[in-house]
Every structure is written in structure tokens, then in C-alpha cells.
N, C-alpha and C positions, 0 to 999 in steps of 0.2 A: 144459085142456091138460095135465093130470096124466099122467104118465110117459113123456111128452114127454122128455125125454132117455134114458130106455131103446127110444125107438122107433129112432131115428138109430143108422146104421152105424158103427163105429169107425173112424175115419180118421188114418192115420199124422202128420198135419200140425195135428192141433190136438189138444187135453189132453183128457184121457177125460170126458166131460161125468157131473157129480157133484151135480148141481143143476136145478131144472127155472127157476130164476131166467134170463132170456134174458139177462142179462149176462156168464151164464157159460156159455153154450151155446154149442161150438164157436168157443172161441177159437183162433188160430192158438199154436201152440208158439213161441217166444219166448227170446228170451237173458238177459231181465230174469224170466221166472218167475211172468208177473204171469197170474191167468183169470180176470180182466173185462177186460171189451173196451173199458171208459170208461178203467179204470187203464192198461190197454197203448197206449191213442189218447195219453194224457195222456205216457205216457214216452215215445211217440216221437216226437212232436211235440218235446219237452224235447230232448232227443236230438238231432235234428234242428238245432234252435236254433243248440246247442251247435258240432255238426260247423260248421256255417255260420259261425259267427264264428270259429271254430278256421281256417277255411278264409281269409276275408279279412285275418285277420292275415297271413297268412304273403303276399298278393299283394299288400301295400305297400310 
């Protein structure tokens, strides 16, 4: 699969692929910054957590 990320089109919605690593191939653009797709799953999930308990405090 070598040069495998110069084959793929550039797409306004994910970060310019710099790596033939599939972790970082065609990640979505992000507010955290993050081009792995395991690092981004892990913040938003985290994220998520957070919004959720941020959310049930305030409905007691």
C-alpha cells in the first residue's frame, strides 16, 4: 500500500494525509487538533462523558 496517501483526493473535511500509517489517513478536521483516529475516538468519547454529567447536574 505504499503511497497510498498520495493516491486519495484532498478533501476539505479532513487533514491533509502526511502518513501512509491508516491511523492517520483521512482523519476528520477536529477542534482538538488531534490526526489519529484512535486519539480523536478517545477525546470524544472523553468529551462526551464530560458534556453528560455537565448535563445531569444541572437536571436535579
Amino acid at each position: 500500500m505504499a503511497g497510498m496517501a498520495e493516491d486519495r483526493e484532498p478533501h476539505g473535511y479532513t487533514y491533509p494525509n502526511t502518513s501512509d500509517d491508516p491511523d492517520q489517513i483521512d482523519v476528520l478536521r477536529n477542534r482538538f487538533g488531534l490526526r489519529s483516529h484512535v486519539a480523536l475516538a478517545r477525546a470524544y468519547w472523553q468529551h462526551a462523558a464530560e458534556s453528560e454529567a455537565a448535563t445531569r447536574q444541572f437536571e436535579r
